[in-house]
C-alpha positions in Angstrom: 19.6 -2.2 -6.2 17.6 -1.2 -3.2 18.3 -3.3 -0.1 16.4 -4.0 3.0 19.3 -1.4 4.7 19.1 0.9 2.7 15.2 1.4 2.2 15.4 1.6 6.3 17.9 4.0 6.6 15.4 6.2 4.4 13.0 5.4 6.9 14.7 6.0 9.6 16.3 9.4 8.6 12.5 11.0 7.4 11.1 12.4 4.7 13.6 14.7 2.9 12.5 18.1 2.6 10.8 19.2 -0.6 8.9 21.8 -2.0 5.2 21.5 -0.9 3.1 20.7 -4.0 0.1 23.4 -4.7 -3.2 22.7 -3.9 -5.5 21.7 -6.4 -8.1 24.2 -7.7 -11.0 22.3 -7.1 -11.3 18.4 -5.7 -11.6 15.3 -7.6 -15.0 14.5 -8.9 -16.2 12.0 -6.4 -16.2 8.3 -8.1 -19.7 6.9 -7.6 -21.5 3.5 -8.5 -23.1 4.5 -12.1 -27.2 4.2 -12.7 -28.5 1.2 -14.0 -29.0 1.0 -17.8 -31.1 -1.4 -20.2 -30.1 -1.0 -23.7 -27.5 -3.6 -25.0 -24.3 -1.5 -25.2 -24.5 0.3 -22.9 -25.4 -2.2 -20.1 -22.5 -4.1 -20.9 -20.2 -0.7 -20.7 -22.1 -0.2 -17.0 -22.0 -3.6 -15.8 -18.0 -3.9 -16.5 -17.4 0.0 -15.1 -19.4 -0.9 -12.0 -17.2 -3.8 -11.3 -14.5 -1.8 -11.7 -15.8 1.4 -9.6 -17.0 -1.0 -6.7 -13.1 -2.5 -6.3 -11.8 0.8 -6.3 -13.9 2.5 -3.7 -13.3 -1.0 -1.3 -9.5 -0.2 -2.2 -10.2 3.6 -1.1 -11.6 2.1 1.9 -9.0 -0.4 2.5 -6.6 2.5 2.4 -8.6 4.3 4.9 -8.8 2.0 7.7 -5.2 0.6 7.5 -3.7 4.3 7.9 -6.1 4.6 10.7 -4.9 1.4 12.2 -1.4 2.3 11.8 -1.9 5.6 13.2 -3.8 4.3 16.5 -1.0 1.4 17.4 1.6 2.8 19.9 4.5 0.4 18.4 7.2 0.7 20.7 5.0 0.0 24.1 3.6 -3.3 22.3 5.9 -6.5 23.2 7.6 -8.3 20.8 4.5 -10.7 20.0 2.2 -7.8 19.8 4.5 -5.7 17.5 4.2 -8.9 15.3 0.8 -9.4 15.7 0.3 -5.7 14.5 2.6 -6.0 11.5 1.1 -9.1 10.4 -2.5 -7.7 10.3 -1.0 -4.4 8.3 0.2 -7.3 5.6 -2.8 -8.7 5.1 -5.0 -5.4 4.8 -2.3 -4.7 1.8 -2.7 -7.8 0.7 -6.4 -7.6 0.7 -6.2 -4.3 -1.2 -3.6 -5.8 -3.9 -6.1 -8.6 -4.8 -9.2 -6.2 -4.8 -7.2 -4.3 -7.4 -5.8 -6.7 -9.8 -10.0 -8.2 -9.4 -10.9 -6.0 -12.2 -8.1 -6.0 -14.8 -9.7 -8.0 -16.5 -13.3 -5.2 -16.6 -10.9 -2.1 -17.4 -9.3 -4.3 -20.5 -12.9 -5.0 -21.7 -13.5 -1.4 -21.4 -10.8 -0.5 -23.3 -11.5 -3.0 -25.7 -15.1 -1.7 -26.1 -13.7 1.8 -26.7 -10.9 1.1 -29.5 -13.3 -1.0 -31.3 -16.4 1.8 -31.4 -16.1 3.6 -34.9 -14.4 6.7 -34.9 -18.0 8.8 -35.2 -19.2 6.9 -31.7 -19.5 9.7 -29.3 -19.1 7.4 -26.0 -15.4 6.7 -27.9 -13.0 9.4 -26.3 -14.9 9.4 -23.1 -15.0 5.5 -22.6 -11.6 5.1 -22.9 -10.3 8.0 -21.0 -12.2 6.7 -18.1 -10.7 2.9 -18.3 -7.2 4.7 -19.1 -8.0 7.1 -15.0 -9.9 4.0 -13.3 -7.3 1.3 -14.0 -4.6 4.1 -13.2 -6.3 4.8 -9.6 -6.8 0.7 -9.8 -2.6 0.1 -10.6 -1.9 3.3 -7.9 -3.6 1.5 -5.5 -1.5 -1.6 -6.0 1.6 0.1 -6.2 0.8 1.5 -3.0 0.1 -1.8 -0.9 3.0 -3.3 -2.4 5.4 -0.3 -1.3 4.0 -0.3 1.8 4.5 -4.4 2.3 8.1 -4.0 1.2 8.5 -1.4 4.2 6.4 -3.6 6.9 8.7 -6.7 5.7 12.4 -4.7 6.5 10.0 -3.6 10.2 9.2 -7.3 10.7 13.4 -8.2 10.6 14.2 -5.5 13.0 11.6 -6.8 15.9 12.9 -10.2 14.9 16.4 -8.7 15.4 15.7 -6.9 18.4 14.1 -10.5 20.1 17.2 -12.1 18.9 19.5 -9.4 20.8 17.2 -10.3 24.0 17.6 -14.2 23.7 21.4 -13.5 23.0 22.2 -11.1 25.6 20.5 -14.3 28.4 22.6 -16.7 26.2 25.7 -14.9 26.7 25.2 -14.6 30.7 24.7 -18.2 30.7 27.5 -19.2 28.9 29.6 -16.5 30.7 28.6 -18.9 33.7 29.8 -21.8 31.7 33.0 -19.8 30.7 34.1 -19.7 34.6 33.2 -23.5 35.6 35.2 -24.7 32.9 32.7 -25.7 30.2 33.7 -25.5 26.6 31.4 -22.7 24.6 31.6 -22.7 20.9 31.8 -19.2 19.7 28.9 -17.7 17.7 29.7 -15.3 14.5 29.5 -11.6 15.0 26.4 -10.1 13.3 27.0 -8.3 10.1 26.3 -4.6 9.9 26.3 -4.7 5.8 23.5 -7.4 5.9 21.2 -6.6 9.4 19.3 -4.1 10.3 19.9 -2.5 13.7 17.7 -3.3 16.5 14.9 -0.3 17.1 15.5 2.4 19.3 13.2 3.7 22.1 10.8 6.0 20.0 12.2 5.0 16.7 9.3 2.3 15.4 6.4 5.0 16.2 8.1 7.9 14.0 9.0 4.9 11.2 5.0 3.7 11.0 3.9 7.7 11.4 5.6 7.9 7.9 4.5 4.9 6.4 0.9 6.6 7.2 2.0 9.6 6.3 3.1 8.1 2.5 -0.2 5.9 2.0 -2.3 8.7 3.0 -0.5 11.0 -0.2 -0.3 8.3 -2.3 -4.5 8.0 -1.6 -4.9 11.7 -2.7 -3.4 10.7 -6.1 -5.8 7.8 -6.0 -8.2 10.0 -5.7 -7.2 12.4 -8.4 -7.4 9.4 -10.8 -10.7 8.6 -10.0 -11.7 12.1 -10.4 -11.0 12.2 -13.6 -12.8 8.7 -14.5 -15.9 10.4 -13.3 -15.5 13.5 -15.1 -16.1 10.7 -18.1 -18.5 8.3 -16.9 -21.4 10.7 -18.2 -19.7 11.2 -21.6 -19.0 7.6 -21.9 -22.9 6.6 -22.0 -23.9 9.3 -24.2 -27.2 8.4 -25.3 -27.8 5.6 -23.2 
């Protein structure tokens, strides 16, 4: 099982070094809001993609302006309420972009429904369901994404609690060492566990950690991206005479 130590000692130590993958030949197909249509079927087929297409481009931009925010805080010279501040308003732009996705589940289901219940001759068949099958992928990639990246932000969040702990103790500790040589009686407090807490963040340390978290959403939006590609390579075929 992954722990809260262990998934920020990954953090901590970087990115391990791996091959870098290949560029693709040609970009994505750009997703785009589709044309309005009038004919029965097919209106239905563009009113329930649309839905779908709007929630993923508002995740796309969702994505966009929480790496830029990430990437324009200098962590470690906020204070401790500011750090918190920052993190908090990271959790909610993830959470924003986890409820924008999950939105539409129930328009990519329709669409798959509509395609596996068009006769075998229909030719909007293949094409209609390969593009519910890449947009709820991009849609489900997009999740994933927030919800990695919450995880990450939560372990962050204990270490600037830690670290304000460490303050408040090492003041507690002088005070009592006060009490210690008048003579009053100081109840001992239990040493912190190393197998259970994070350390406290060193100087520098929370700026590289949040320059990878960008670093991660930002790939995992090129996949994103890939996925919807390939839903608009369809959305023509998928309204075939329409």
């Amino acid at each position: 099982m992954v722990t809260a130590v262990s998934l920020l000692i990954v953090l901590a130590a970087g990115p391990a070094a791996s091959p870098s993958p290949a560029p693709p030949l040609t970009p994505p197909t750009p997703l785009t809001v589709i044309g309005t249509t009038h004919s029965g079927v097919c209106q239905t087929i563009t009113e329930h993609a649309n839905h779908a297409i709007q929630s993923a481009l508002d995740g796309n931009l969702g994505l966009a302006v929480l790496i830029h925010n990430i990437r324009a805080t200098d962590f470690d010279n906020l204070n401790t309420l500011q750090q918190m501040q920052a993190q908090q308003s990271w959790l909610r732009a993830a959470s924003d972009i986890r409820v924008q996705a999950h939105a539409v589940d129930a328009e990519i289901k329709l669409l798959r429904a509509e395609a596996n219940a068009a006769p075998p001759d229909d030719p909007r068949k293949n094409d209609l369901l390969a593009f519910a099958n890449a947009l709820g992928g991009a849609l489900a990639h997009q999740d994933r994404a927030a919800a990695e990246f919450a995880s990450a932000v939560l372990v962050l969040q204990g270490r600037v609690a830690r670290a304000a702990v460490a303050d408040e103790t090492d003041q507690s500790d002088a005070h009592t060492g006060n009490l210690v040589r008048y003579g009053a009686p100081v109840h001992n407090r239990p040493p912190a566990s190393p197998d259970m807490d994070p350390p406290p963040p060193q100087p520098g340390e929370m700026n590289r950690i949040d320059a990878q978290l960008a670093a991660a959403l930002a790939q995992k939006s090129d996949a994103i991206l890939h996925d919807e590609g390939l839903a608009a390579d369809h959305d023509l075929g998928m309204l075939t005479g329409c």
